[in-house]
C-alpha positions, -999 to +999 in steps of 0.1 A: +203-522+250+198-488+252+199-488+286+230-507+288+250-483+266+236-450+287+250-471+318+286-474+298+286-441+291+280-428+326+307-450+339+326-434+310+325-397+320+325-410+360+363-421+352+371-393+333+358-369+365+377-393+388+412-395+369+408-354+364+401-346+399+433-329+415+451-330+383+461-295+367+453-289+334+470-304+307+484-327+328+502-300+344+525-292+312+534-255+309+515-242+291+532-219+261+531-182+267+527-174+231+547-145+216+545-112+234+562-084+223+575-095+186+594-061+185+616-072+217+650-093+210+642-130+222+677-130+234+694-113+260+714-080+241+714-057+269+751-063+279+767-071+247+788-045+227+810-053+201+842-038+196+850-005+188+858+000+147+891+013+136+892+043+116+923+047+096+941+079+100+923+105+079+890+087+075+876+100+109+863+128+085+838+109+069+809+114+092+780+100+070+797+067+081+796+070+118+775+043+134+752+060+159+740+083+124+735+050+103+716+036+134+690+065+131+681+053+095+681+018+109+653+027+130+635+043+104+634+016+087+625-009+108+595+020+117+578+013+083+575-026+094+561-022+126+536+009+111+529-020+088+518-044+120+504-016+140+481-011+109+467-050+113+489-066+091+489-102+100+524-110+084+539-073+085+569-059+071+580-039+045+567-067+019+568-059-019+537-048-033+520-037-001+517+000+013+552-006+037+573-015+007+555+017-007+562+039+022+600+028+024+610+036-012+592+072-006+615+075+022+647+062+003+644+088-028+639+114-003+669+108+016+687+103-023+675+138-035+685+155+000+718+139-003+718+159-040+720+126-063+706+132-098+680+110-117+667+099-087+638+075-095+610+055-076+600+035-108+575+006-107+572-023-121+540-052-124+543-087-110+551-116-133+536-139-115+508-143-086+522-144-049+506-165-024+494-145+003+483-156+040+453-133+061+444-154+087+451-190+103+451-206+135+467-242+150+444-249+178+450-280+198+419-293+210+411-299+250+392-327+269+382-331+304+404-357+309+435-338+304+429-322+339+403-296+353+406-261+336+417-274+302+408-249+275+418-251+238+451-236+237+460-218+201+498-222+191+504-184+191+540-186+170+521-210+143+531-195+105+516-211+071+544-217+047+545-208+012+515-225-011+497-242+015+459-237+015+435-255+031+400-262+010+370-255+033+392-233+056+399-258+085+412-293+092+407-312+123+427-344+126+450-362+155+485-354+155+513-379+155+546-373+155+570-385+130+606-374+143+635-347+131+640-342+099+678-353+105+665-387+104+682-413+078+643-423+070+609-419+081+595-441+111+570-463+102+539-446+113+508-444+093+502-409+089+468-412+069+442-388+076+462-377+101+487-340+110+523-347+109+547-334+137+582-332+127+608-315+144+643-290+129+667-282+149+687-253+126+726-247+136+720-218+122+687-204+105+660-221+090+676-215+057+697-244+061+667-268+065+649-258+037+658-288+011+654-314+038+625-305+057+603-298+023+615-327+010+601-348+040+567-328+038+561-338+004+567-372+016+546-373+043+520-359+015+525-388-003+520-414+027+484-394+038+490-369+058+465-343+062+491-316+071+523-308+089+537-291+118+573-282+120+586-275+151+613-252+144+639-256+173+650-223+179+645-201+211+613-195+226+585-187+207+591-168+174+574-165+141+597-182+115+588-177+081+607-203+056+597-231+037+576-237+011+553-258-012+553-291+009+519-307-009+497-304+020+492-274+043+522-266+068+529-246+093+565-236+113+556-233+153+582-223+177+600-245+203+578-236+234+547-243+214+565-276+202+578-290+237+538-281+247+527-306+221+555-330+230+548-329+263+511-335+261+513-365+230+542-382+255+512-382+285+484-396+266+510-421+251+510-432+287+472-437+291+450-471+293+442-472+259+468-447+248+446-415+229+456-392+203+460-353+207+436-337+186+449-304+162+424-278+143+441-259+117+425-228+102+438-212+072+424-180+044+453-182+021+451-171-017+470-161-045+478-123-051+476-109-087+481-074-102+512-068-076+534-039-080+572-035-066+591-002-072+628+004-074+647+033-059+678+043-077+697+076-080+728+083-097+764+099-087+786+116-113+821+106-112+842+131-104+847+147-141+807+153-137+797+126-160+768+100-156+777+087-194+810+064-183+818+033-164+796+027-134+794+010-102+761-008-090+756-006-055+728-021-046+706-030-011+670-048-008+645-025+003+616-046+017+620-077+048+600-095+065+586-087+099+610-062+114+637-073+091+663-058+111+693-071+096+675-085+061+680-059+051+676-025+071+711-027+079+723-031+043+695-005+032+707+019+059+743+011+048+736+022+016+723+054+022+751+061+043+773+056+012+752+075-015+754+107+012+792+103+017+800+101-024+776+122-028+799+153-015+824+165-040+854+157-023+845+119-024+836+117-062+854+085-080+866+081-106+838+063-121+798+070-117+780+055-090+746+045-091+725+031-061+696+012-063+673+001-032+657-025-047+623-046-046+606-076-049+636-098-026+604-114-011+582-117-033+572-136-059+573-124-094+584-091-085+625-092-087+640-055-086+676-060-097+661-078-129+633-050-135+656-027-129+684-040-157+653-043-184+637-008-172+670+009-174+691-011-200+714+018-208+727+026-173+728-008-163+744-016-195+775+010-184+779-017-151+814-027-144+808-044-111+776-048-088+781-048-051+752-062-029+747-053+006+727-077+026+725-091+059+755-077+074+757-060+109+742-083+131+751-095+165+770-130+162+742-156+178+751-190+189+727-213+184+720-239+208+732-219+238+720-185+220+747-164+234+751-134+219+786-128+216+803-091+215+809-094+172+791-095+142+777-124+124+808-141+105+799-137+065+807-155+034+821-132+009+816-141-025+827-129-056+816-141-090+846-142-109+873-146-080+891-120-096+931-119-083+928-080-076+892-085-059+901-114-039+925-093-029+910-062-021+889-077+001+914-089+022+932-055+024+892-041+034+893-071+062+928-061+076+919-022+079+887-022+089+878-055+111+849-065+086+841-102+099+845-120+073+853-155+068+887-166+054+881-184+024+867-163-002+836-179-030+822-173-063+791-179-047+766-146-047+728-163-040+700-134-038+696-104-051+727-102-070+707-132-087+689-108-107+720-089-124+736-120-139+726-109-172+752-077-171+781-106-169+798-081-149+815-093-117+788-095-085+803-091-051+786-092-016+789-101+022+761-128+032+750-149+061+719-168+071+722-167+109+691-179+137+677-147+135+670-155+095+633-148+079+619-147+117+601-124+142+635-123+165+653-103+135+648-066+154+663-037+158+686-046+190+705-077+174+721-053+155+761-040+163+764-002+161+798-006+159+793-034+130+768-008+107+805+011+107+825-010+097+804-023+070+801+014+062+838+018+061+847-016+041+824-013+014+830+025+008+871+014+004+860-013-014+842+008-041+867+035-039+895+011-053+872-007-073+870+028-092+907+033-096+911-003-109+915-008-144+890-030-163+911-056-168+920-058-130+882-059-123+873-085-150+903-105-164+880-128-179+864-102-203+869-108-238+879-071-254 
């Protein structure tokens, strides 16, 4: 018997040999290239510029606006993420509670105190809760000789865990099948039991917009067996994409090169005599982070009587991002600073105080700035009239799908949380002097940071958008408009000038007396 069954297996391996001969490996499917250079644009900016900004007659005085200056802070910025990767980091970036997030708020009260704003603070603040934290991981799909001569293990370079998953023991192998988009009106009927799920998002925009769907059909896939999921996040290339969370088993976002690999290998041994699966390893050393600390920067700006004690105006912009963070939220940091230098100078004092808070913790769990900053600070928050957010708001305009980058910035959703007449309005006016892309139909909607100041019941205004380049490796430095870091400079320093003239009644007609 034994002989018999040593005979098999030598016919066995013989076939293998035979079917392999001549065949390149992996059946010939390209094999990914993985990531490269993460700090390089993964689409093609180097003949896109967007239109040059008007300037209102009498404004070309206000230098600290200018775009090329702002675009020096940008790079700064982005400097302290990719010190952060250059220093090992696995997931870089200026994250909250990590020596980057440290590094940039240093940087921030420096450039306050130059600028000659008073009470200028770095103040800290402990975490509320743990954050799950990510060192190391690898999605390795698994070779055989019968894929082709020269087949080697090939590791999915733009794999990323998402949020919560760990795996116990550190590593799962298991045979991939794939269960569809998550666009699909159901799941297919495929047993996934004991097995690594591969399902595939196509964003029209970023990620963002798949979130409830695609962790929705994770936990499902939980449910039936699965061992783990794969999304294959259908953007560009290879990039890291970091969204998602909490799907019951372990995940992990890989990028569309890596994907169409996978696709293109499961789709040949479908083909095979018996068909075979494609065997996955995952490794993962993923824990939970306690003892945190996020910091605050804020500094304040007399109004132009010389008193902090009065009415004030919140400006606020998130300090840390993920990855390069580029435009989430160097721009809107860099923004910021611009304005705190240009109200800063006593020709350009308002009417009311200003006070300017870079703020922590956008990333991170338990470790909200704008609502540390209210309960560390209750008396100067308490003097709010209005908060004004600054996020995600000079970036090139992407098309997804063809990912043209066109010569304008990202179209944003403004919202304001009381849709106040004279707001609404004011807006508009910004929109009609400046060129601000915004869309046309103003919301009360204000998700994010501006979250955290609810409590003040004070009217929260900001630009937002969630384009491709959203919570991913492409977010760098050249995807952002020169020009655009302007105009954003312009608009929001008109908007808070008026907002300073405006009576309280005009800003809040829904305040009861």
């Amino acid at each position: 018997m034994r002989s018999f069954l040593l005979a098999c297996g030598l016919c066995a391996l013989a076939a293998i040999s035979t079917h392999s001969q001549g065949q390149a490996a992996w059946f010939g499917a390209p094999i990914p290239q993985g990531i490269g250079d993460p700090h390089r644009p993964v689409v093609d900016v180097r003949s896109v510029s967007a239109a040059a900004v008007r300037v209102p007659g009498g404004e070309e005085r206000f230098g600290d606006l200018v775009g090329a200056r702002i675009r020096r802070d940008l790079e700064t910025i982005v400097g302290f993420s990719r010190h952060s990767r250059a220093a090992g980091d696995r997931v870089w970036g200026r994250v909250t509670g990590f020596p980057s997030a440290v590094s940039t708020h240093a940087w921030v009260a420096e450039q306050f105190r130059s600028a000659g704003l008073q009470n200028v603070q770095v103040q800290a603040y402990e975490a509320s809760a743990p954050m799950w934290w990510a060192t190391s991981w690898d999605v390795r799909v698994i070779a055989s000789p019968s894929y082709g001569a020269g087949s080697r293990d090939v590791i999915l370079e733009s794999a990323v865990p998402t949020s919560g998953s760990q795996i116990p023991g550190g590593s799962i192998v298991a045979p991939l099948v794939d269960v569809g988009s998550v666009a699909d009106a159901a799941l297919p009927g495929v047993d996934v039991r004991g097995k690594i799920a591969l399902q595939h998002l196509k964003p029209q925009s970023g990620a963002y917009a798949e979130r409830g769907r695609t962790t929705e059909r994770a936990r499902e896939l939980t449910k039936r067996g699965a061992l783990a999921i794969l999304n294959v996040v259908e953007q560009t290339g290879n990039m890291y994409v970091r969204d998602f969370g909490n799907g019951g088993a372990p995940c992990f976002n890989i990028g569309a090169a890596d994907g169409a690999f996978l696709q293109a290998v499961m789709q040949r041994l479908a083909q095979g005599r018996p068909p075979a699966d494609l065997q996955v390893q995952l490794r993962l050393d993923a824990s939970t982070r306690s003892n945190l600390t996020g910091q605050n920067t804020f500094g304040v700006i007399p109004s132009k009587s010389g008193s902090i004690s009065g009415e004030s105006i919140v400006v606020n912009a998130h300090a840390d991002g993920w990855y390069d963070g580029a435009g989430d939220n160097a721009d809107g940091l860099a923004v910021l600073v611009a304005m705190a230098r240009h109200f800063s100078r006593q020709e350009n004092r308002l009417d009311r105080t200003l006070v300017f808070v870079a703020s922590g913790g956008h990333h991170s769990t338990g470790l909200n700035g704008p609502s540390n900053f209210i309960r560390l600070n209750r008396d100067l928050a308490g003097k709010a009239v209005l908060v004004l957010n600054l996020e995600h708001i000079a970036q090139f305009q992407i098309q997804a799908g063809t990912w043209r980058v066109l010569p304008a910035e990202q179209p944003m959703n403004f919202g304001i949380s009381n849709t106040a007449p004279f707001l609404m309005e004011l807006g508009k006016r910004g929109v009609e002097r400046y060129g601000f892309n915004l869309n046309p139909i103003f919301d009360d909607a204000v998700p994010g940071d501006l979250g955290g100041y609810e409590p003040l019941k004070v009217p929260r205004v900001q630009a937002i958008h969630s384009g491709p380049m959203y919570h991913t490796s492409g977010d760098v430095l050249e995807t952002i408009s020169i020009p655009g870091l302007e105009r954003a400079a312009r608009f929001y320093t008109y908007f808070v000038t008026e907002v300073a003239k405006a009576s309280r009644s005009a800003i809040d007609p829904q305040r009861k007396p």
